[in-house]
C-alpha positions as CSV (number, residue, x, y, z in Angstrom):
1,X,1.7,-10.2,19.8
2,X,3.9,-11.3,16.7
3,X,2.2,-14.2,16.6
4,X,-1.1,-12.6,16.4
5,X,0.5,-10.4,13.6
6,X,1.8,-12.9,11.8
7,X,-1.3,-14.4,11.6
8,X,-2.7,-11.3,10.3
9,X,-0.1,-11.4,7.2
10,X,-0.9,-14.6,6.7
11,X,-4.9,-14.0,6.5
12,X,-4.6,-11.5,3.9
13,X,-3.2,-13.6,1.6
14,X,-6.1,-15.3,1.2
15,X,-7.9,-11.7,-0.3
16,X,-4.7,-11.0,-2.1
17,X,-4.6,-14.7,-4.0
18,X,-7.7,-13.8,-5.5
19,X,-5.6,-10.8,-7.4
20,X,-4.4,-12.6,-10.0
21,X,-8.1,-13.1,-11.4
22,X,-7.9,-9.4,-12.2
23,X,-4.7,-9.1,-13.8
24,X,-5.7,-12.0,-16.2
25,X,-8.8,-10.1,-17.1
26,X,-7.8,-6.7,-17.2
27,X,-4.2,-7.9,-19.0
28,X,-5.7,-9.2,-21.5
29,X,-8.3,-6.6,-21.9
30,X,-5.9,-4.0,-22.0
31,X,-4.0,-6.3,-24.6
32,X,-6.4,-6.2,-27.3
33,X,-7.5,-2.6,-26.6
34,X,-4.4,-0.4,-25.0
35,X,-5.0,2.7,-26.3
36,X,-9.4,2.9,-26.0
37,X,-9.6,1.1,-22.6
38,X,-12.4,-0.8,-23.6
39,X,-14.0,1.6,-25.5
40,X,-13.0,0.0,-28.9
41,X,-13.8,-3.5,-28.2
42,X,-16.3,-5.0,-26.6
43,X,-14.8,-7.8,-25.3
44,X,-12.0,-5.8,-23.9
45,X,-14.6,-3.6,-22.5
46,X,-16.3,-6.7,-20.8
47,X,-12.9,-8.1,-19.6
48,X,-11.3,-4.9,-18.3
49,X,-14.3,-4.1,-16.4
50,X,-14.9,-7.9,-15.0
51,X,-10.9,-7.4,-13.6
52,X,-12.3,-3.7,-12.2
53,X,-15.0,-5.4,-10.3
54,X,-12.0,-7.7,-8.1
55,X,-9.9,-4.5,-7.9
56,X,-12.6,-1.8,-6.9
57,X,-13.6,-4.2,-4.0
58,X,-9.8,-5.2,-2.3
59,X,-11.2,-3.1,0.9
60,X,-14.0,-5.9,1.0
61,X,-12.3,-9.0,-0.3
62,X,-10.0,-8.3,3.1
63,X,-12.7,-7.7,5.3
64,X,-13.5,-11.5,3.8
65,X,-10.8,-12.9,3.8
66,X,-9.0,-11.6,7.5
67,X,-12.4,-12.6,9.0
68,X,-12.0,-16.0,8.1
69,X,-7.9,-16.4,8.4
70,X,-7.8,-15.1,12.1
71,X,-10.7,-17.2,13.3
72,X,-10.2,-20.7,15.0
73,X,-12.7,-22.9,12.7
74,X,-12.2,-21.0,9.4
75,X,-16.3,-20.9,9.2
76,X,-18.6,-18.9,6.7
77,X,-20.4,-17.3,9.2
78,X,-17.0,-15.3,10.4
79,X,-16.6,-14.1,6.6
80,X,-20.5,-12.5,6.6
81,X,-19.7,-10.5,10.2
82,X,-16.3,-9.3,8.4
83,X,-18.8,-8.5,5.3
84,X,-21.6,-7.0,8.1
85,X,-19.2,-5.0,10.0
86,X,-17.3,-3.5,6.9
87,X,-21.0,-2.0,5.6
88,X,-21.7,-0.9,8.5
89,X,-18.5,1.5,9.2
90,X,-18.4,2.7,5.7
91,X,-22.1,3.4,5.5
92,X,-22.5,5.1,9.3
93,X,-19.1,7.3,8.2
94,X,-19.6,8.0,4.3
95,X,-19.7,11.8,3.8
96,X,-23.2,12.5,3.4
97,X,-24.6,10.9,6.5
98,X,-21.4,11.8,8.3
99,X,-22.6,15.6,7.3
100,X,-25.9,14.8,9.0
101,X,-24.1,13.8,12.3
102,X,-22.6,16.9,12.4
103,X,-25.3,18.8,11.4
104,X,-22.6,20.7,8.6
105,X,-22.5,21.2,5.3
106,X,-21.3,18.6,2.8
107,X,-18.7,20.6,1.3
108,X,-17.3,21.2,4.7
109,X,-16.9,17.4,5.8
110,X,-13.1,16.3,6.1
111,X,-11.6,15.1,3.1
112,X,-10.6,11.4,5.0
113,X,-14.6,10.9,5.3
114,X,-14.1,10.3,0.8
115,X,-11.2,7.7,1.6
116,X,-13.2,6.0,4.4
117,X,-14.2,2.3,2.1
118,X,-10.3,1.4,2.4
119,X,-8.3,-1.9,3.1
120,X,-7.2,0.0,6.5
121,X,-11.2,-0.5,7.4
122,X,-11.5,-3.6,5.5
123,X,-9.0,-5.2,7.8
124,X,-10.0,-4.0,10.9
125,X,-13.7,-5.0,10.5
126,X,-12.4,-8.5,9.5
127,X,-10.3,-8.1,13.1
128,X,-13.2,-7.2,15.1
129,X,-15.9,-9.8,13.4
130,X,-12.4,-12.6,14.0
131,X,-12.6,-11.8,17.6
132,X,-16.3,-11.8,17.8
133,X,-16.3,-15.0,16.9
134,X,-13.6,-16.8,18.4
135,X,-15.1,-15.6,21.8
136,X,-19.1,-16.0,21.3
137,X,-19.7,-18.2,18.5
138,X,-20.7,-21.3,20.7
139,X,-22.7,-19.1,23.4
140,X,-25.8,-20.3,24.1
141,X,-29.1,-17.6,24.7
142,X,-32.0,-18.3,26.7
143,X,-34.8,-20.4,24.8
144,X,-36.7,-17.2,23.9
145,X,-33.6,-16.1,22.1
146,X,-32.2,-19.6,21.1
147,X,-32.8,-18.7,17.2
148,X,-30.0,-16.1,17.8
149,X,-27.6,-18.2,19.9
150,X,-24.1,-19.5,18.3
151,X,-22.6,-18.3,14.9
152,X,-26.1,-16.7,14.3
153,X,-25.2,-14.3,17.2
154,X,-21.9,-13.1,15.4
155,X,-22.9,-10.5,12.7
156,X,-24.7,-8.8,15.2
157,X,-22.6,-8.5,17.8
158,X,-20.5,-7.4,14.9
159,X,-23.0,-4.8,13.8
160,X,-22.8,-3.4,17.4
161,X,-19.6,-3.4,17.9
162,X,-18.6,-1.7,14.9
163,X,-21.2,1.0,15.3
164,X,-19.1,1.9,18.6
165,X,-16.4,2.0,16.4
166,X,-18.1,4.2,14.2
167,X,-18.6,6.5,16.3
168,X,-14.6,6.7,17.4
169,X,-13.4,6.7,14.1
170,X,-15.7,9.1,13.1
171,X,-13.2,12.4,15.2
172,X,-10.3,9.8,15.0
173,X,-10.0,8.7,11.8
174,X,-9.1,12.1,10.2
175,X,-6.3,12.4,12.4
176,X,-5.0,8.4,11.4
177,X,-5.7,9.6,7.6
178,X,-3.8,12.3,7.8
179,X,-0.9,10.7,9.8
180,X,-1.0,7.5,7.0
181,X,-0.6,10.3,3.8
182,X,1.7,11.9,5.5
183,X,3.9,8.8,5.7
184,X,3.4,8.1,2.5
185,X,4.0,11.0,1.0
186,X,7.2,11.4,2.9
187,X,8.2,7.8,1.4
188,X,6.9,8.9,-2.0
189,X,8.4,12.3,-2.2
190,X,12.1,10.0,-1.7
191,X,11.8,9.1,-5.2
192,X,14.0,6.2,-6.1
193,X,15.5,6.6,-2.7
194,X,12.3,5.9,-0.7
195,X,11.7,3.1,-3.6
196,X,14.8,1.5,-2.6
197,X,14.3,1.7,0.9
198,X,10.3,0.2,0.2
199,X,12.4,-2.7,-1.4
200,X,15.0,-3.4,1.2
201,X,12.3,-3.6,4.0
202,X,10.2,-5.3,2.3
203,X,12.6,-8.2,2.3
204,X,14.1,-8.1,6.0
205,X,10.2,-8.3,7.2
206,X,9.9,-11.8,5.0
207,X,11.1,-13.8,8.1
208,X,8.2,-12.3,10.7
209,X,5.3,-12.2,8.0
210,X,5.2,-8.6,8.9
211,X,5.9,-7.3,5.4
212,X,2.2,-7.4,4.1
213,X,1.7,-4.1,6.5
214,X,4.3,-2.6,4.6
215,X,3.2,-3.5,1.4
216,X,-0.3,-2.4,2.0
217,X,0.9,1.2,2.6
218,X,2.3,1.2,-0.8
219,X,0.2,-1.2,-2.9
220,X,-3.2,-0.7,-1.8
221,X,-5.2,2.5,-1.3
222,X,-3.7,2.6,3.0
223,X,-2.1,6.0,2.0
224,X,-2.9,7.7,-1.1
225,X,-0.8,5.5,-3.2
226,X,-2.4,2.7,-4.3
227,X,0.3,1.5,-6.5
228,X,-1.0,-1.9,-7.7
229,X,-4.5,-0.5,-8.3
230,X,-3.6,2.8,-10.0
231,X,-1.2,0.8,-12.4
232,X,-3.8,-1.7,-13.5
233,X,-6.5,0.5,-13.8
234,X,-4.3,3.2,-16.0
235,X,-4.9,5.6,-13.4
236,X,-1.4,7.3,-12.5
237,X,1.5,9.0,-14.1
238,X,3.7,7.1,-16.4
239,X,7.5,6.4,-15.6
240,X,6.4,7.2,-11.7
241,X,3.1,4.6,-10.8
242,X,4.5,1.3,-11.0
243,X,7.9,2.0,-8.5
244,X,6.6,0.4,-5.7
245,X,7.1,-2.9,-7.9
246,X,8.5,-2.8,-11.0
247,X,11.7,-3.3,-9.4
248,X,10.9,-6.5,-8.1
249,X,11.0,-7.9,-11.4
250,X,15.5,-8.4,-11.5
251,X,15.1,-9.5,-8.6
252,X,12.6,-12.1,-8.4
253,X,12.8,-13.1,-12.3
254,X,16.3,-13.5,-12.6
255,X,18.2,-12.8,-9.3
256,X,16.8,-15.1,-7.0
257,X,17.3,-17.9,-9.5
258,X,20.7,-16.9,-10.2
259,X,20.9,-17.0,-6.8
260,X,19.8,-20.9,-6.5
261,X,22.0,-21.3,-9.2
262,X,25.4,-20.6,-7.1
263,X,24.2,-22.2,-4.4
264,X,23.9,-25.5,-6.6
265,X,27.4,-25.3,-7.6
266,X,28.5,-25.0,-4.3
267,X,26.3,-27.6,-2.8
268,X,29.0,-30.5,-1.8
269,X,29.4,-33.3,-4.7
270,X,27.7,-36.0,-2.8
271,X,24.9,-33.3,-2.1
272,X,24.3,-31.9,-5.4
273,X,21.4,-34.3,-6.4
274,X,19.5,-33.5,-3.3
275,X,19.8,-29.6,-3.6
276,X,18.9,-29.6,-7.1
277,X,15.8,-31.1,-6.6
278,X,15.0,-28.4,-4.5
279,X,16.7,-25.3,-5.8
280,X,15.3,-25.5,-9.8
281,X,11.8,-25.9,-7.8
282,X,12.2,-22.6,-6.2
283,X,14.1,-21.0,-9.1
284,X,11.2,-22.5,-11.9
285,X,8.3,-20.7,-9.1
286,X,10.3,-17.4,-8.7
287,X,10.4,-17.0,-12.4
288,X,7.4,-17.6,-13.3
289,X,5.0,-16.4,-10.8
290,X,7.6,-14.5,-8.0
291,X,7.1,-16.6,-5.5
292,X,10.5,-16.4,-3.8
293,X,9.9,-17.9,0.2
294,X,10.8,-21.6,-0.7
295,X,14.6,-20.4,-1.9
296,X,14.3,-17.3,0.8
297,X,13.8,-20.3,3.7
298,X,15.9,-22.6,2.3
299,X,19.2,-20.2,3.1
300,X,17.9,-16.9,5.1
301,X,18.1,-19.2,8.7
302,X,21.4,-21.0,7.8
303,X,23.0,-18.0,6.4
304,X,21.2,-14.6,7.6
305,X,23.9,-12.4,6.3
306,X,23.6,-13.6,2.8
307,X,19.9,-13.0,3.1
308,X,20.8,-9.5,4.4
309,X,22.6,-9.2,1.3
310,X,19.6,-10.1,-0.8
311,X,17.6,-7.8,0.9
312,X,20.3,-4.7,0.1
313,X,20.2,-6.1,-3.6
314,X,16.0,-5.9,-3.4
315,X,16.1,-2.2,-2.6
316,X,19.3,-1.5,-5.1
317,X,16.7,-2.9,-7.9
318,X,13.9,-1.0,-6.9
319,X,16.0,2.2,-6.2
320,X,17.6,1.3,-10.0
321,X,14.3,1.5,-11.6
322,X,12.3,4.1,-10.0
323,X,15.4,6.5,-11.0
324,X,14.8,4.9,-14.9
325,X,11.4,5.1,-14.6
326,X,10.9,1.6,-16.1
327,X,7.7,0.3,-14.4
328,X,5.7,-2.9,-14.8
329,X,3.1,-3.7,-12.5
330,X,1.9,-7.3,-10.9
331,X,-1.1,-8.3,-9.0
332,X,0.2,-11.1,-7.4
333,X,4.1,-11.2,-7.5
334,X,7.0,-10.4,-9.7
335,X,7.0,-13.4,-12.2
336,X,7.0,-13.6,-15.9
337,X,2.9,-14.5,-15.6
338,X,2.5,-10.6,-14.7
339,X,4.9,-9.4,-16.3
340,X,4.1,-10.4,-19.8
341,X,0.2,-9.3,-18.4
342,X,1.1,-6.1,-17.4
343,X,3.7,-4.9,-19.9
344,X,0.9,-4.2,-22.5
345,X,-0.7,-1.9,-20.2
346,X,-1.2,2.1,-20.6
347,X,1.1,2.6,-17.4
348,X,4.3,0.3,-18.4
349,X,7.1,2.3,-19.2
350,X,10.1,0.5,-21.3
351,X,9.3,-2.7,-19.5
352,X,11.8,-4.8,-21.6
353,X,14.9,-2.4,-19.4
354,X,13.4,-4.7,-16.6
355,X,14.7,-7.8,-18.6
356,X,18.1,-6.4,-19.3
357,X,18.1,-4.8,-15.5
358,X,17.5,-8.5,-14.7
359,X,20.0,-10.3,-16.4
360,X,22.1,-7.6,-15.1
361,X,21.3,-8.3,-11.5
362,X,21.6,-12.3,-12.1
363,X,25.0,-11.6,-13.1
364,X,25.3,-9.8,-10.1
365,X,23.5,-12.4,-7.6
366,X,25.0,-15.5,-8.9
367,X,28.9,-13.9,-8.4
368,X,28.3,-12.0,-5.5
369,X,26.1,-15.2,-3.5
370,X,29.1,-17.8,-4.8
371,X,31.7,-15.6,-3.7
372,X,30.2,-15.0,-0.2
373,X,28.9,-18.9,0.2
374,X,32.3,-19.8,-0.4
375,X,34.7,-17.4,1.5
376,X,32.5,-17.3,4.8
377,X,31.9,-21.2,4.1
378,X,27.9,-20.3,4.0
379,X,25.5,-23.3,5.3
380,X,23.2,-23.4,2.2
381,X,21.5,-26.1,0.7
382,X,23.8,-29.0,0.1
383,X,26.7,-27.5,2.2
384,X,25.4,-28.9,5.9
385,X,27.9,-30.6,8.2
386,X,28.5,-33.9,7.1
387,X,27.9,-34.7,11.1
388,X,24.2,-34.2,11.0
389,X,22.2,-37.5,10.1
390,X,18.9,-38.0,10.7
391,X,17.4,-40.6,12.4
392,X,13.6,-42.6,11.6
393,X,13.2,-41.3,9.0
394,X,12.1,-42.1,5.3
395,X,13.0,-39.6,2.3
396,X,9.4,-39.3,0.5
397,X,10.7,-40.3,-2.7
398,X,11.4,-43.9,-1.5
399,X,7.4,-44.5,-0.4
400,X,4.9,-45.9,-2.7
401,X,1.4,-46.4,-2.8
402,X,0.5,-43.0,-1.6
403,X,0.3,-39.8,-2.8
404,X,3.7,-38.0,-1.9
405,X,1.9,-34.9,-0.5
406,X,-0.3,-37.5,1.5
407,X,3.1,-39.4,2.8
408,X,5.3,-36.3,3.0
409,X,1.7,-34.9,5.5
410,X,2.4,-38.3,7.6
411,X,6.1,-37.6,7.5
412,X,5.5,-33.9,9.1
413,X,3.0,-34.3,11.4
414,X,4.7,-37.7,12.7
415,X,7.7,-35.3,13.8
416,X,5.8,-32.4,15.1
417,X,4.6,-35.0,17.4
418,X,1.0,-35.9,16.2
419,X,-2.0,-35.3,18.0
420,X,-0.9,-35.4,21.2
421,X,1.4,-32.0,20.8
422,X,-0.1,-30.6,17.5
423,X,-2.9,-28.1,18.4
424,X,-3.3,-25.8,15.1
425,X,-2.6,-26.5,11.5
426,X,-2.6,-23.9,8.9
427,X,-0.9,-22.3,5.7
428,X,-0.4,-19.6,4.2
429,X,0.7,-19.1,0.2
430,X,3.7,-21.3,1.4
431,X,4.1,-22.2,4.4
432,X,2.5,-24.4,6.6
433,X,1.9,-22.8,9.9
434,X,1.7,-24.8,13.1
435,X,0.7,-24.3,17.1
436,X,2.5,-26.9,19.4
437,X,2.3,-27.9,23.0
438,X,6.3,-28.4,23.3
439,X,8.6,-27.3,20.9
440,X,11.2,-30.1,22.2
441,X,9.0,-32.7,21.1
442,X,9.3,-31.8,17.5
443,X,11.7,-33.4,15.4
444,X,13.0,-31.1,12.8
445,X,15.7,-32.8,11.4
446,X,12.9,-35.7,10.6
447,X,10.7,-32.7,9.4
448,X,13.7,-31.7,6.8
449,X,14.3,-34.9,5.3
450,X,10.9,-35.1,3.8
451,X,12.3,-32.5,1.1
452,X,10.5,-29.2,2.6
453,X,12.9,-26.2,2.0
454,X,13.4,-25.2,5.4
455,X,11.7,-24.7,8.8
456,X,11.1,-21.2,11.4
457,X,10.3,-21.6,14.7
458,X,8.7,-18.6,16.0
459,X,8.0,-18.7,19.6
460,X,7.9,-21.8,22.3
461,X,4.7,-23.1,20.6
462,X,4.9,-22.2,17.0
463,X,6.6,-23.3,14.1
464,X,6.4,-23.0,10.1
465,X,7.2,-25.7,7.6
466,X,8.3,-24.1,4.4
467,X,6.4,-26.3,1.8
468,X,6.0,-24.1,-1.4
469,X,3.5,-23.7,-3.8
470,X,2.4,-26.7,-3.1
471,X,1.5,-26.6,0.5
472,X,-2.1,-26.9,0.4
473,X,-1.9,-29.6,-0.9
474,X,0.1,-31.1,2.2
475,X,-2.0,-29.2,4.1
476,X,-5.4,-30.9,3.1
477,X,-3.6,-33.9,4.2
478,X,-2.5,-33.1,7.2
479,X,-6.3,-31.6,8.1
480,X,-7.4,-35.4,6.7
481,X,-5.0,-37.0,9.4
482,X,-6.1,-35.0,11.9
483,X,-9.7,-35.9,11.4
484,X,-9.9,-39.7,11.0
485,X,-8.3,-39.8,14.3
């Protein structure tokens, strides 16, 4: 089961990479005309409503996109069942025909029936069409029917199955609507407080993948809130919209960095090289686009109570400007790309606070993380036993010839124990993510000494390897090994 949900996180970040298409349109839209929206520029009015047409569709782009992560071949015809099986739902339970299937008025059709083209239906249809076509994509039909046999067989099976689900969700769903708002509103009407608590939890769930399911309640239409979209598209209240994520700013702008930063100087002399190399990579990606995993990895296994820590310090920051009311707003993380994007928008509310607030908080971090790395003799980068060598294997840097994603690819999947124990490759934004016969056989000190930031094991047959932002390119590699033999 937390495999299967993990996977899930991981599939929507394909639909959520395409995000940051919006915010460049609408940012700079919104940048040459803030105060008409469009209406006093053309091209603003052509850019602003080029970035609408990404954000009025995320409940599709996930039907998409989780269609096509949780399947086995990653195949097109999975993405058209998620695509069949989301117009189907939304069309059989839209408020006028569902009206005619109660034989009532329109006026007296529940109000969940207006919410129904959601990412909450988006995902499940991209569930349902996943499962449709892991299981029946390579059935074959008598020769009468042979046309419709195979991947040609999925959409409508999909189309079926999602008119039985139609038909539950059409005296379920109102309850499940109702239950979501209610949650939402009860985090909502916290405040700060229940913006600080979003923030802490956020974090502690960055180890299962489990934290896009809390960030869709919050950042996508799930529950009424919709803060991402409502920010971007100027549709909110100013000082309030925007606390689900300005507060992510400190922390991933200028904590987390300061954070890398202590752990550099208290790397071990002879060490300090090495953990450079990889700390200023992870603090140079958190700044500027928030992408905080490759430094999270690199310490949150070796020392979990400093990445407990980190996690407190999330929700402080978020807690500290929701009771401000300094918002900013992001489409795809906290970095200084969206920041400077979203800072000219209606909706941003004393956005430069956020800066101070950060240098504050990487005052904060850098102290705080030395301190504790030091007096509870923390295992971070560059501070490992001096007992631990590793044996076979070859540091990237020293190979050439190759492409270093292409060797470092050989490196991995050499130590995960080739084809013979590697069943599944995959990634995610930065990780690779792996299915194994025999966790024993996998060397992971050999997998460390390529450079990659760290490693999780989750389960007896599955394991990530923390890559970064680069890791598609590693992973395209790795998928070229696997088929030329």
């Amino acid at each position: 089961m937390m495999n299967y949900l993990q996977n899930l996180g991981k599939s929507l970040m394909l639909p959520v990479a395409v995000l940051p298409a919006a915010a460049i349109l609408t940012g700079i839209g919104y940048a040459i005309d803030p105060e008409g929206w469009g209406s006093g520029n053309v091209i603003a009015a052509f850019l602003i409503s080029a970035g609408n047409s990404i954000l009025d569709f995320i409940p599709i782009l996930f039907a998409v996109g989780v269609a096509i992560g949780m399947t086995k071949e990653k195949d097109g015809p999975a993405a058209l069942s998620g695509l069949v099986g989301y117009l189907v739902i939304t069309t059989v339970l839209s408020t006028d025909n569902v009206a005619n299937l109660l034989q009532i008025e329109v006026e007296n059709v529940n109000l969940a029936f207006n919410e129904i083209e959601n990412v909450f239906v988006g995902i499940i249809s991209g569930l349902i069409a996943a499962a449709l076509y892991n299981r029946f994509s390579h059935v074959k039909l008598p020769d009468a029917l042979a046309f419709f046999s195979g991947k040609r067989l999925v959409p409508i099976l999909t189309a079926a199955a999602m008119l039985a689900v139609s038909m539950i969700m059409l005296y379920v769903w109102p309850f499940v609507y109702t239950g979501l708002v209610s949650f939402g509103e009860a985090i909502s009407g916290l405040g700060a407080i229940g913006a600080g608590l979003y923030g802490f939890f956020n974090r502690i769930l960055i180890p299962t993948g489990l934290h896009h399911a809390l960030n869709n309640v919050f950042w996508f239409d799930l529950a009424g809130i919709n803060d991402i979209g409502n920010f971007w598209s100027g549709e909110g209240v100013k000082g309030v919209t925007g606390m689900y994520q300005a507060g992510f700013f400190p922390v991933m702008m200028f904590g987390v960095p300061a954070a890398a930063l202590a752990m550099y100087h208290t790397a071990k002399t002879k060490r300090k090289k090495q953990a450079a190399s990889l700390l200023m990579a992870g603090a140079i990606a958190s700044f500027l686009t928030g992408v905080t995993e490759p430094l999270e990895f690199s310490f949150m296994f070796l020392a979990p109570a400093l990445y407990f820590v980190h996690a407190v310090l999330t929700g402080i920051s978020l807690f500290v400007a929701a009771s401000f009311g300094w918002t900013a707003g992001f489409s795809f993380s906290a970095g200084l790309i969206d920041f400077i994007l979203s800072a000219q928008l209606p909706l941003a509310n004393q956005p430069l606070m956020l800066m101070v607030q950060g240098l504050v908080f990487g005052v904060i971090y850098y102290f705080l993380f030395r301190f504790l790395i030091v007096k509870f003799n923390f295992k971070t980068p560059g501070r490992e036993d001096d007992d631990k060598e590793v044996v076979n294997a070859e540091p990237v840097a020293n190979i050439s010839g190759k492409d270093k994603y292409a060797v470092m690819a050989e490196q991995i999947y050499d130590a995960l124990g080739g084809d013979e124990n590697v069943m599944s490759v995959d990634n995610c934004a930065t990780r690779l993510r792996l299915e194994v016969k025999d966790m024993e056989t996998v060397d992971q000190e050999r997998i460390k000494a390529t450079g990659v930031p760290g490693i999780n094991v989750v389960g007896t047959h599955n394991i990530q390897v923390i890559v970064g932002t680069q890791v598609q390119a590693v992973a395209d590699e790795v998928h070229k090994i696997r088929r030329n033999k």
